[in-house]
C-alpha positions, 0 to 999 in steps of 0.5 A, spaced: 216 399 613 210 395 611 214 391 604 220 390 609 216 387 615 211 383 611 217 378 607 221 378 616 213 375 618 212 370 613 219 367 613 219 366 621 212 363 620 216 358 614 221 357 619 216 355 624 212 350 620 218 347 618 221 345 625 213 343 627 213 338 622 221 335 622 218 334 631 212 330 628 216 326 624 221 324 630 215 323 634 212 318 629 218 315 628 219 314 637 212 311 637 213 306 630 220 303 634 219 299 640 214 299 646 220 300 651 221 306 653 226 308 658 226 313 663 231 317 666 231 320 671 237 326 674 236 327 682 241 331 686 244 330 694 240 334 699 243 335 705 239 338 710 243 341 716 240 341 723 241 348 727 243 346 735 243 351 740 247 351 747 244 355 753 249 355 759 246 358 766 251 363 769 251 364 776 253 370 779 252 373 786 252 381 788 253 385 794 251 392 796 255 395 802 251 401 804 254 405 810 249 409 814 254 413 818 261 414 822 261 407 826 255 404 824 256 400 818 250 396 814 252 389 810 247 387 806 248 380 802 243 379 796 244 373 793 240 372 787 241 367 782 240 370 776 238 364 770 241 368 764 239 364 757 245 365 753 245 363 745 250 360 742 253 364 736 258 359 734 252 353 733 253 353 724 248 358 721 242 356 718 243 355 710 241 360 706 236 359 701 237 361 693 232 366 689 229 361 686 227 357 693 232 352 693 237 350 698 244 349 696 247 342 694 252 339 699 257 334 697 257 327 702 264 329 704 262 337 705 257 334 710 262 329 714 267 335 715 262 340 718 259 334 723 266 333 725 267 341 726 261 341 730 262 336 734 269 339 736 265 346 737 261 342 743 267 340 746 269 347 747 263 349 750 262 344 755 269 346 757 267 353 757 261 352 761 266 348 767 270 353 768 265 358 767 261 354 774 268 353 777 268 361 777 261 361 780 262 356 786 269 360 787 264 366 788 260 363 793 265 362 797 267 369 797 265 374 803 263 381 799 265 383 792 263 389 787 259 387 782 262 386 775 262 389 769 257 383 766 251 387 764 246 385 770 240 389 768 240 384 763 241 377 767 236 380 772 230 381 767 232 374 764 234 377 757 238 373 752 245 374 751 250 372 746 255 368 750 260 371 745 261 376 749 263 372 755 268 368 750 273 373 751 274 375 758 269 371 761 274 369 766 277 376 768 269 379 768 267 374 773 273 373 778 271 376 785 273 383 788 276 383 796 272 389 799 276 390 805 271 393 810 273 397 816 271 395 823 270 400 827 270 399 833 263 402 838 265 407 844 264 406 850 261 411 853 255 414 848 249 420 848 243 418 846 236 422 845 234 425 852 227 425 855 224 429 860 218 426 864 214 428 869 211 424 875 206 422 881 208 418 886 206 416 894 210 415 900 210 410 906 215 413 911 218 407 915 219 409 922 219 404 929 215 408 933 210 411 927 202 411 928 201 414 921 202 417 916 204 418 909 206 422 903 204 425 897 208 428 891 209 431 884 216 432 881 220 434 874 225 429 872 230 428 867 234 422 863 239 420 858 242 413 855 250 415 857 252 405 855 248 401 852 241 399 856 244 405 862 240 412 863 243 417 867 237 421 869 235 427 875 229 427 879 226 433 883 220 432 887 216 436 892 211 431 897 207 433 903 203 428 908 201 427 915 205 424 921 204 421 927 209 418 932 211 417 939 217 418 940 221 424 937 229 421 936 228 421 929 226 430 930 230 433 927 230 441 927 224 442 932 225 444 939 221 439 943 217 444 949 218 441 957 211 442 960 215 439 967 217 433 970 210 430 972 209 430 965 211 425 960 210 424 952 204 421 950 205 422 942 206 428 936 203 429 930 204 434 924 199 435 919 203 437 915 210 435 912 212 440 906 219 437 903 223 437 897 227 430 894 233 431 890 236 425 887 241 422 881 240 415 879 243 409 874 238 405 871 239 398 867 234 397 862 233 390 860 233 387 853 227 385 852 223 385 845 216 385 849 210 391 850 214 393 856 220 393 857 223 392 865 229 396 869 232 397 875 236 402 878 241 405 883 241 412 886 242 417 892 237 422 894 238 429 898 232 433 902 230 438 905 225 439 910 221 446 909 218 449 917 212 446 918 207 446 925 208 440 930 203 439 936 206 435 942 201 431 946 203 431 954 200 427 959 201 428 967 203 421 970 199 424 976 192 425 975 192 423 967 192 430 964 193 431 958 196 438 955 197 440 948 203 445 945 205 447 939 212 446 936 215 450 929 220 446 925 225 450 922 229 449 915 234 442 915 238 440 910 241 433 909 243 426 905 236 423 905 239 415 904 240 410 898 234 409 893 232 402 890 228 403 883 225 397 879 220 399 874 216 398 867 216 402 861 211 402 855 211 406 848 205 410 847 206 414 842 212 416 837 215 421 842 211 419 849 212 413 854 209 411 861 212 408 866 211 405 874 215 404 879 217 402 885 222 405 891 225 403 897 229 409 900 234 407 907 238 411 910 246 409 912 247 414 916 247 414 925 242 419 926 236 418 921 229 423 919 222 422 920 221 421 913 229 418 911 227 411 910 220 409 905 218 405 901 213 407 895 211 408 888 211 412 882 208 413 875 211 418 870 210 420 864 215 421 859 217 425 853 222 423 848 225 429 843 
């Protein structure tokens, strides 16, 4: 290959040389001519396009119902503003550029076109953006409804959204949704948690011809709200205490002895007083959002005087002599009179409570007992299932 290869070299060398040399003659002549050279210079039309983003700021309210129970329902209105950034895609993308690093040429007549597009384009959204705050303002005034079919998640944590996707539908999106609640009207008479307690309490017998006395007692007692602010409850208590009085009209059950006529009562005493109260009471508990809370009550109240000794003191009207008999009082049922209650309450604990009160007992009736009419006080401790 070498004979062929050698004549191919030397007769592009000769080509070579002779286009170097015909260069160099043109060069010297351009220089031999006149000293005015003259330069042309050959530039393109660059028209640089501006990219514009149009954020709107969307406005939607969300309600959540939530139900706890038959008769018993919770709304809950959260109104959150949630500022969702949307980016525009109908704003003119940006030009892409060549290979070579380049940007496109644009005529001067292809630049006005696309100014005149985009400002068509701006009037749209700003027309888009006014019905979009129309259908807000529509949902401020809307009672409760669903949420929409509008991603919520993405407008709460802020992230930006193609507005196009609100192009369409925008409107049936975001239109409100009547939820018609049901109002379920509360009953009357309600079952609330019941409580038992028990109780301490101290009596002062009110009689006309009393000397002295008092009592001292122990109960069980049972309550439960049947209204609003209304306890129903039932109390048994047993008391015991001392007597003395002058006269006996109030003696109910116990034979009175007869020493003679020269001899007169002087007074009676009993030192003990074994009795068992019954009552059935109403109490209105006061609404009042304090640490105690404060009530006041209506009831009736039944006894029971178990036997008990009693000792009469009898004085001669002659010589002033003084005689002491025995009595026995025998078992007496009967309606003990109409209670009045006022009291205090305060929450001790999450199932315990502690109480005081005050009571004052009379009986209507004709012929009262020794102990039908009081006044007194009570403490009780209350336990809440």
């Amino acid at each position: 290959m070498l004979p062929v290869l050698l004549p191919l070299f030397a007769l592009l060398t000769a080509g070579n040389v002779f286009w170097w040399h015909q260069w160099r003659e043109a060069a010297q002549r351009d220089n031999q001519g006149s000293g005015n050279v003259t330069t042309l210079l050959q530039s393109d039309t660059i028209v640089q396009a501006t990219v514009v983003y149009r954020y709107d700021t969307i406005y939607q309210n969300i309600t959540l119902v939530r139900r706890y129970g038959i008769g018993e329902t919770t709304t809950s209105k959260l109104a959150t503003q949630t500022n969702t950034s949307d980016i525009a895609s109908d704003t003119p993308a940006a030009p892409q550029q060549s290979a070579a690093g380049i940007a496109p040429v644009t005529t001067e007549k292809e630049a006005s076109k696309t100014q005149v597009n985009q400002e068509e384009k701006n009037a749209q959204g700003a027309d888009n953006k006014q019905d979009i705050a129309k259908t807000n303002t529509e949902q401020d005034h809307t009672a409760s409804h669903q949420p929409t079919s509008v991603d919520t998640a993405s407008q709460i944590t802020g992230t930006h959204v193609d507005s196009t996707l609100f192009a369409a539908d925008s409107m049936a999106a975001l239109q409100p949704v009547q939820q018609m609640i049901p109002k379920l009207s509360t009953p009357f008479f309600t079952i609330g948690r019941p409580r038992l307690n028990i109780s301490a309490g101290w009596g002062n017998p009110l009689l006309e011809h009393k000397r002295s006395g008092y009592l001292l007692g122990a109960g069980l007692g049972a309550d439960m709200e049947i209204m609003r602010n209304i306890r129903l409850g039932a109390d048994v208590h047993y008391w015991n205490g001392a007597l003395e009085a002058d006269e006996t009209e109030e003696l109910l059950g116990v034979e009175i002895p007869n020493p003679g006529s020269d001899y007169k009562l002087k007074y009676w005493e009993a030192y003990q007083l074994p009795t068992v109260t019954y009552s059935f009471y109403l109490r209105y508990q006061i609404p009042l959002k304090k640490a105690w809370t404060s009530w006041f009550g209506l009831g009736t109240q039944g006894v029971t005087y178990l036997p008990y000794n009693i000792e009469f003191d009898f004085e001669n009207q002659n010589n002033e002599l003084e005689i002491y008999l025995p009595g026995q009082a025998i078992t007496v049922t009967h309606w003990h009179g109409v209670t009045g209650m006022a009291g205090i309450e305060k929450q001790i604990g999450l199932h315990f409570s502690l109480g005081a009160e005050a009571w004052l007992l009379r009986h209507i009736g004709k012929k009262p007992g020794i102990l039908d009419n009081q006044i007194g006080l009570k403490t009780r401790l209350y336990y809440r299932f």
